[in-house]
C-alpha positions as CSV (number, residue, x, y, z in Angstrom):
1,X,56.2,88.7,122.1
2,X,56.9,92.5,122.3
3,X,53.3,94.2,121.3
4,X,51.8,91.5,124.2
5,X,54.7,91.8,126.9
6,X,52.4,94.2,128.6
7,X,48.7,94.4,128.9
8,X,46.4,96.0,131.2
9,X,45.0,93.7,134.0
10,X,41.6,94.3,133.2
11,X,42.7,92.8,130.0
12,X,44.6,89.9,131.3
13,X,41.3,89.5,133.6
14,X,39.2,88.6,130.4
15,X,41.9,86.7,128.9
16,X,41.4,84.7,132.3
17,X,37.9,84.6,131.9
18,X,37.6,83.3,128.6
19,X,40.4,81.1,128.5
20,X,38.7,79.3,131.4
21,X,35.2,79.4,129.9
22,X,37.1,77.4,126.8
23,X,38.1,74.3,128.5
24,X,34.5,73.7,129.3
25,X,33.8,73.3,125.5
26,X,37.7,71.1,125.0
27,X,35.3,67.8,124.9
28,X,33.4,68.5,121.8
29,X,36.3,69.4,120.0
30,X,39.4,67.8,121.1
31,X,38.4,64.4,118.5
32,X,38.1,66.7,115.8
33,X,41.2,68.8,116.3
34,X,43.2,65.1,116.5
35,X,41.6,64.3,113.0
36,X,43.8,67.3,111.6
37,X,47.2,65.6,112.5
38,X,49.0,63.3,111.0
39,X,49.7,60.2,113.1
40,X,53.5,60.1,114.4
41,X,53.6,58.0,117.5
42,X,52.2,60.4,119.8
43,X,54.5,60.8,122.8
44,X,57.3,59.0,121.5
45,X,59.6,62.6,120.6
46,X,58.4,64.0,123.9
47,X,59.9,60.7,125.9
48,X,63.4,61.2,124.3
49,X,63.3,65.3,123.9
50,X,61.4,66.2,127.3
51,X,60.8,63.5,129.5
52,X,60.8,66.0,132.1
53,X,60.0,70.3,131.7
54,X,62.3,71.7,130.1
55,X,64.8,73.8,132.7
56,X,67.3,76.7,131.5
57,X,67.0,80.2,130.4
58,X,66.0,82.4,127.7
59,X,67.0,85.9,127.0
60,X,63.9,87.9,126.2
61,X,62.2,88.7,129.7
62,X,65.3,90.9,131.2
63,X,66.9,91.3,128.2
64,X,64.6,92.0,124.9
65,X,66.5,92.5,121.9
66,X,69.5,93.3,123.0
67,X,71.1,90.0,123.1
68,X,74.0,89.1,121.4
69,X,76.9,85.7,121.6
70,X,78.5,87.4,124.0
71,X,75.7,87.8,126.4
72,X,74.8,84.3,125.7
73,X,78.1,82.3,126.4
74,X,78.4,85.0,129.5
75,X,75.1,83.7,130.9
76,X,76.0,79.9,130.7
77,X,79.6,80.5,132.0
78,X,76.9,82.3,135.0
79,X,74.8,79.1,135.3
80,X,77.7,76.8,135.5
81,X,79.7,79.5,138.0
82,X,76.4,79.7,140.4
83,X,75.4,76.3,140.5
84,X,72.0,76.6,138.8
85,X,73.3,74.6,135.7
86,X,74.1,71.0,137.8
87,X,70.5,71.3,139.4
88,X,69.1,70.9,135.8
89,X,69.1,74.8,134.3
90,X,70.6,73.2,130.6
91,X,69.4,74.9,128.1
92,X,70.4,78.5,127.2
93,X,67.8,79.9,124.8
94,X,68.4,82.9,122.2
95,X,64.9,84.8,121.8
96,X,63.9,87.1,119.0
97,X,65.8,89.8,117.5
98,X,69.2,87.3,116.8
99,X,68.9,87.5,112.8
100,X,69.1,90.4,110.0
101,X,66.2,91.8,108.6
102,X,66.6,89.8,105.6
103,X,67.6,86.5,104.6
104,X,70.9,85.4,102.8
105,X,70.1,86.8,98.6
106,X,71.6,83.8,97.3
107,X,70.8,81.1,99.3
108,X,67.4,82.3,101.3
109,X,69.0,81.1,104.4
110,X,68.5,83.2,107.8
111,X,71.5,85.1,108.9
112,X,72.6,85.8,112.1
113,X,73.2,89.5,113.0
114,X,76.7,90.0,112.7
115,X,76.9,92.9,114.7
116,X,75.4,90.3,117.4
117,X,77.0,87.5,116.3
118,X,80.0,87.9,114.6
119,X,81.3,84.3,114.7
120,X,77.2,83.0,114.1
121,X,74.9,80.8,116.2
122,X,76.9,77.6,115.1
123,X,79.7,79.1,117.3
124,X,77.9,79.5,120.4
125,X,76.1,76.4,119.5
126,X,79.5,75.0,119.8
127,X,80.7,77.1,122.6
128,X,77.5,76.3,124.9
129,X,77.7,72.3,124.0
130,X,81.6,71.9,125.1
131,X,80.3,73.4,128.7
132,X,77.0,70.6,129.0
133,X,74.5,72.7,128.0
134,X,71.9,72.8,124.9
135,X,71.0,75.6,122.4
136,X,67.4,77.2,121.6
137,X,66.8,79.4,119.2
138,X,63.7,81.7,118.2
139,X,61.4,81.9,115.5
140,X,57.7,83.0,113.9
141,X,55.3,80.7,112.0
142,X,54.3,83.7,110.3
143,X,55.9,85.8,107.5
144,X,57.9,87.9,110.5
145,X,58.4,87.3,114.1
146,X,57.1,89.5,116.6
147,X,59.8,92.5,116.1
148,X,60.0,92.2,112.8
149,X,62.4,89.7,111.5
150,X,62.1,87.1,108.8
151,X,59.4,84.9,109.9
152,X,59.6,80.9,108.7
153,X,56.4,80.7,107.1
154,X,56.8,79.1,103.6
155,X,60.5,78.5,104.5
156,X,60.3,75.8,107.3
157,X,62.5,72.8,106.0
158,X,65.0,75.4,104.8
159,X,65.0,76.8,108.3
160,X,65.0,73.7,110.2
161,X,68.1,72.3,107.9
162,X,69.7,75.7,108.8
163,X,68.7,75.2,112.5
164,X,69.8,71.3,112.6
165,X,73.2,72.7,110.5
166,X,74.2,75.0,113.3
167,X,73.7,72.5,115.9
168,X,70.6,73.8,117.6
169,X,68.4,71.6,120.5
170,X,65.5,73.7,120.5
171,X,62.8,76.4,118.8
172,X,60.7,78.6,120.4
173,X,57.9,78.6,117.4
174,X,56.0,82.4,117.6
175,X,52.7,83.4,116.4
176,X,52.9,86.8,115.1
177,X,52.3,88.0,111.6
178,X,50.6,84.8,110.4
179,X,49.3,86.1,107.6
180,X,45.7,85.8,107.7
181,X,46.1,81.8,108.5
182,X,44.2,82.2,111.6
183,X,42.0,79.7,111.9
184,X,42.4,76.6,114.0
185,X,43.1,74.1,111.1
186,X,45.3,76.8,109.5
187,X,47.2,76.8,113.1
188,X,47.6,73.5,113.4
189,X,49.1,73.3,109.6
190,X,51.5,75.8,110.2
191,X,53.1,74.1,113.4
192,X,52.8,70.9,112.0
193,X,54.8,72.3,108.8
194,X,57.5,72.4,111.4
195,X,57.5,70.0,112.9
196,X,58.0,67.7,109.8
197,X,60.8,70.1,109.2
198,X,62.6,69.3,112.3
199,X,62.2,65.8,112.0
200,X,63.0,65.4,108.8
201,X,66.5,66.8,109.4
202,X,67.4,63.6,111.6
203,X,68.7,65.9,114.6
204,X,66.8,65.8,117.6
205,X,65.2,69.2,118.0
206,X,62.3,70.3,120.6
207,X,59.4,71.9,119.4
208,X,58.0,75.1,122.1
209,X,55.0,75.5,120.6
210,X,54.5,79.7,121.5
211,X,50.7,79.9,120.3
212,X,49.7,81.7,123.7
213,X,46.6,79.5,123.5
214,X,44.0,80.9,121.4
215,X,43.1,78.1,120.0
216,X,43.3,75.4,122.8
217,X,46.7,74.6,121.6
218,X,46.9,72.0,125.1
219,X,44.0,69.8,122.9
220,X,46.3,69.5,119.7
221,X,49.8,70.3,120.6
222,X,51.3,67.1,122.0
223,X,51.0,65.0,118.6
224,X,53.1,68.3,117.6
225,X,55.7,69.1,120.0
226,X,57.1,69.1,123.6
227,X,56.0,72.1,125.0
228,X,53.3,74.6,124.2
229,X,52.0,78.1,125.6
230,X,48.7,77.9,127.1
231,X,49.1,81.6,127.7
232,X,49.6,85.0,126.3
233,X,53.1,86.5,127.7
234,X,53.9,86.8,130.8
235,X,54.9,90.2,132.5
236,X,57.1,91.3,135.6
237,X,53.9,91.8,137.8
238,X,51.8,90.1,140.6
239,X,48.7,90.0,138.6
240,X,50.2,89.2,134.9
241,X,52.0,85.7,136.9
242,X,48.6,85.1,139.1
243,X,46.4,85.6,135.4
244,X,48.8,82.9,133.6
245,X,48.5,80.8,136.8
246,X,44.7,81.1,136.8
247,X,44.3,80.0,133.2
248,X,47.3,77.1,133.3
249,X,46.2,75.4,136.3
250,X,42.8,74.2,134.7
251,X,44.5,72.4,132.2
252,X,46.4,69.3,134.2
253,X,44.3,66.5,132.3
254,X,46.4,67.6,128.5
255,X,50.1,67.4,130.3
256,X,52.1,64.9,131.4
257,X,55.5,62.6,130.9
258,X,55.3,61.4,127.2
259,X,53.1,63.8,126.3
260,X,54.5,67.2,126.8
261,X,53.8,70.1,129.1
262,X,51.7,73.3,129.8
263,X,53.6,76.2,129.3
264,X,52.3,79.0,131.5
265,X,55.5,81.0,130.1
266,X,58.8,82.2,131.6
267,X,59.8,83.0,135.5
268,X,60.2,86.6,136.0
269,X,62.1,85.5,139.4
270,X,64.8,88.3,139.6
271,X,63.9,91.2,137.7
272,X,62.1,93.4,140.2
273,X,58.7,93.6,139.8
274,X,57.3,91.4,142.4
275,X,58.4,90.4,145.9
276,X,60.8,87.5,147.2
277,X,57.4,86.1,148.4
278,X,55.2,86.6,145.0
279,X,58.4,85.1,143.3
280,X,58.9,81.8,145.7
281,X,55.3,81.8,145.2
282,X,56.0,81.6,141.4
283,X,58.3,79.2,141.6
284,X,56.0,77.0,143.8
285,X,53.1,77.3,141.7
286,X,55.3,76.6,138.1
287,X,56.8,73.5,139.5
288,X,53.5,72.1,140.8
289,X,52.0,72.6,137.6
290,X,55.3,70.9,136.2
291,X,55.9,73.8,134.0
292,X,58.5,74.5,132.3
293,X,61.5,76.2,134.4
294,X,63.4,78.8,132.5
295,X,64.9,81.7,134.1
296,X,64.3,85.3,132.5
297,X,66.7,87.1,134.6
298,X,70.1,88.6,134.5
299,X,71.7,85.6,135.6
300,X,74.9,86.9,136.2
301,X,73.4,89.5,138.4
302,X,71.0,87.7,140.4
303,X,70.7,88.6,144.3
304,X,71.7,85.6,147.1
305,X,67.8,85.7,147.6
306,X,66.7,85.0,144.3
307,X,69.4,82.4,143.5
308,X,67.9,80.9,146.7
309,X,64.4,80.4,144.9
310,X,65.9,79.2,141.4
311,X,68.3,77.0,143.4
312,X,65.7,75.2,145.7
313,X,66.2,71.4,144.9
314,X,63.2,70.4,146.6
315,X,61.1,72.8,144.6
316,X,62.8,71.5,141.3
317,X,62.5,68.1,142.6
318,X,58.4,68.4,142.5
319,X,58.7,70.1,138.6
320,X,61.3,67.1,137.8
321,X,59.4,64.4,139.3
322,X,59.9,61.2,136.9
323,X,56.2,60.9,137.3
324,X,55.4,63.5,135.5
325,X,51.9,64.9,136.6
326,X,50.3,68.3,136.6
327,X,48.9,69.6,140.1
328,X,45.2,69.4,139.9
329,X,43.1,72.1,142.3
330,X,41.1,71.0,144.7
331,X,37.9,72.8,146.8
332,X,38.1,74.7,149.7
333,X,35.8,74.6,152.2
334,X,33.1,73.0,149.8
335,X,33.9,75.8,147.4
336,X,35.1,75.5,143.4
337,X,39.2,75.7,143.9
338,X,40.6,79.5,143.9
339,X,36.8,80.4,144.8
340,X,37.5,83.5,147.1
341,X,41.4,83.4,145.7
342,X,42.0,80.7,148.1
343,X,43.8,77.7,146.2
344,X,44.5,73.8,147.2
345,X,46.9,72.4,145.0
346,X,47.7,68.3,144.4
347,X,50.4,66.7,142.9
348,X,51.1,62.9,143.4
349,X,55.1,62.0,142.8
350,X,56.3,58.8,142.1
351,X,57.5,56.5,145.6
352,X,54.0,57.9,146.2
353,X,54.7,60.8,148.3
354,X,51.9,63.9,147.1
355,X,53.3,67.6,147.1
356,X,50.4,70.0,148.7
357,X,50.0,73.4,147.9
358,X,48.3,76.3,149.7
359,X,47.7,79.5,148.1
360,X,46.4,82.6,148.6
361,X,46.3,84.8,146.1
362,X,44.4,87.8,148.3
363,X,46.0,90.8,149.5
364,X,45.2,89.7,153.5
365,X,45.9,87.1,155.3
366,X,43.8,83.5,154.6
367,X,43.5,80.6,156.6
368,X,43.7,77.5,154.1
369,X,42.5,74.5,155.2
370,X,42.1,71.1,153.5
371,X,42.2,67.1,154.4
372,X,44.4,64.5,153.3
373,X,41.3,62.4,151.7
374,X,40.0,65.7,149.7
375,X,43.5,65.8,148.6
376,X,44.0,62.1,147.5
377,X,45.1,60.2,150.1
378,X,44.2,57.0,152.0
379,X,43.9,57.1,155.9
380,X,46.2,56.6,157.7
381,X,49.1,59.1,159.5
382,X,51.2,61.5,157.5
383,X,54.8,63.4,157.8
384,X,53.9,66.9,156.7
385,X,57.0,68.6,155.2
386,X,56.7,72.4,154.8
387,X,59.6,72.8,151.4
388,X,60.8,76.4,151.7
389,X,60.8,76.5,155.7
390,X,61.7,73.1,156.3
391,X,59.5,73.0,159.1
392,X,57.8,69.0,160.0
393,X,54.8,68.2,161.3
394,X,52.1,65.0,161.3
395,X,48.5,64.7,160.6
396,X,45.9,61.8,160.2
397,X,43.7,64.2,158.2
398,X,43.5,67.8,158.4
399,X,46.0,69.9,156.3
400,X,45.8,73.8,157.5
401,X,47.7,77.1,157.5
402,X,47.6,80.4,158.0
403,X,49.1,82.0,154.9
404,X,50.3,85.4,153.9
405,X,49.1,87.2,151.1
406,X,50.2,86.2,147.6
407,X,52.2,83.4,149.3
408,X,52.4,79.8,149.2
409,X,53.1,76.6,151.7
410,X,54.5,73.8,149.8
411,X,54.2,71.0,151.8
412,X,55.7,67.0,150.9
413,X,53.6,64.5,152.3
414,X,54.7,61.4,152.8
415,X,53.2,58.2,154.8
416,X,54.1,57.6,158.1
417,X,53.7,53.7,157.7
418,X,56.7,53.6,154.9
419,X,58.3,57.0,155.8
């Protein structure tokens, strides 16, 4: 949240680094970490709450603190206006900063600002629902969230009755100010704490687990809830998106439909700092990793171009897919994936068409080339379908392109013999 929203990239490089150098040890300690949680039929909330990533938006990338009802109600009436919200952007998602600085004397209840939110959250709650969309909300698992307001530690069935009261669909669950509980068990115990919270108030409520990954949260997290950060925040930059990229794409194996879903954090698509080309590239490289898609722009100000990119259905199409699987990288040339920032990207999709990703992350321009065995497939001929330019092409093997820097090809493949 706010301390971590921006961080040098020499930083963010050893974040990488280390995060990477972690999955190597996720065998040794993935049996152990599974001990610690309490058996609730693994994958069964994730089937009915997230069969697919989650898709909407959430106020605190453009937006910070200052959000408020109005901004929130204006935002969906944006998403329904621009067409985003009947391609699958659904759920509108209030980030930090939406309560007082101290709970209700009486009761201990959190209160909405009501500067912010004069009418409270179970207004907009109401407001958003009439118009087909869902709430989220924000909150800490420590004694404070990250800017400083009451936190739900100690106080998680009170705040999930509150939550379920109000008619809310979703938490974003923080990390900040935990207290001292920083070990991995004492991690573990404070999510779980709310997730038997949420379901003990009977309301269907998903569970973003925002742990940023430090302690392999992708081993533990899917007996826990839908979604969960493999990364620390993300930041309007080329770097910050290709860092959480570089750390999330490792990790296909612990995602997947009835499980839940890497979280390599919120698109920055629309607020400036990067290109149209290192945002489509973005947007490429989420839904291949079928990430989470959730807008962090000013949707009511968006530009044609990057409404374009959000509103892609082929692109969403790949995230969505009923099958539910992570890309997986591939090597180059003989080379570990990414090895000279050159990336191969594979992602089967049920009817058994595979999307293909090429990548490269370099500042000059790369020639990427790859096979259709190395990528998964059988002989035989393919239709090569290029997403963003539309462009069609066949092969019986190879899979090549020259590609601009920090830019993608997104190609559909799909068998010739039942094409």
């Amino acid at each position: 949240m706010p301390q971590r929203l921006r961080t040098s990239t020499t930083t963010r490089r050893l974040v990488v680094v280390g995060a990477v150098v972690a999955v190597a040890a996720l065998i040794l300690v993935a049996g152990a970490v599974a001990l610690r949680i309490s058996p609730q039929a693994p994958g069964a909330s994730t089937a009915r709450l997230a069969p697919t990533p989650p898709m909407g938006w959430n106020s605190w990338n453009h937006f910070g603190c200052a959000v408020s009802a109005d901004l929130v109600e204006r935002t969906a009436d944006a998403l329904t206006a621009n067409g985003m919200a009947k391609l699958g952007y659904d759920s509108v998602d209030i980030d930090d900063c939406w309560m007082s600085r101290q709970r209700d004397a009486r009761t201990g209840e959190l209160v909405a600002d009501p500067a912010k939110f004069p009418q409270g959250i179970a207004s907009v709650a109401r407001y958003l629902h009439a118009r087909g969309f869902t709430l989220g909300i924000y909150e800490d698992a420590g004694t404070a969230t990250c800017a400083g307001f009451p936190g739900s530690l100690g106080h998680e069935r009170l705040d999930a009755q509150t939550f379920a009261r109000w008619g809310v669909d979703s938490l974003k669950y923080d990390n900040c100010n935990h207290d001292g509980l920083s070990s991995k068990a004492q991690y573990i115990e404070r999510y779980v704490a709310m997730r038997d919270a949420l379901r003990a108030t009977g309301r269907p409520i998903l569970l973003a687990i925002c742990e940023w990954g430090v302690h392999q949260v992708w081993t533990w997290a899917g007996d826990v809830g839908q979604t969960w950060r493999t990364t620390h925040d993300i930041s309007d930059s080329y770097m910050s998106m290709l860092a959480n990229f570089t750390v999330n794409v490792t990790l296909a194996r612990y995602a997947g439909s009835g499980r839940g879903w890497n979280d390599p954090d919120m698109l920055e698509i629309g607020n400036g700092g990067m290109t149209l080309t290192e945002e489509r590239t973005e947007f490429t490289l989420w839904a291949a990793m079928a990430a989470p898609l959730i807008a962090g722009a000013d949707i009511e100000s968006l530009s044609a171009d990057d409404l374009a990119i959000y509103s892609n259905a082929q692109v969403i199409a790949i995230d969505q897919d009923r099958l539910g699987r992570q890309a997986v990288p591939i090597p180059v040339g003989g080379l570990p994936a990414g090895s000279g920032g050159l990336w191969v990207l594979s992602k089967p999709l049920a009817g058994g068409d595979l999307a293909v990703v090429l990548f490269n992350s370099t500042d000059s321009v790369q020639t990427i080339s790859t096979t259709t065995s190395m990528v998964g497939l059988r002989e035989g001929s393919f239709e090569l379908r290029e997403v963003w330019s539309g462009a069609v092409s066949t092969t019986s093997g190879a899979i090549s392109s020259v590609v601009a820097p920090h830019a993608v090809e997104l190609f559909r493949v799909s068998s010739q013999s039942t094409g």
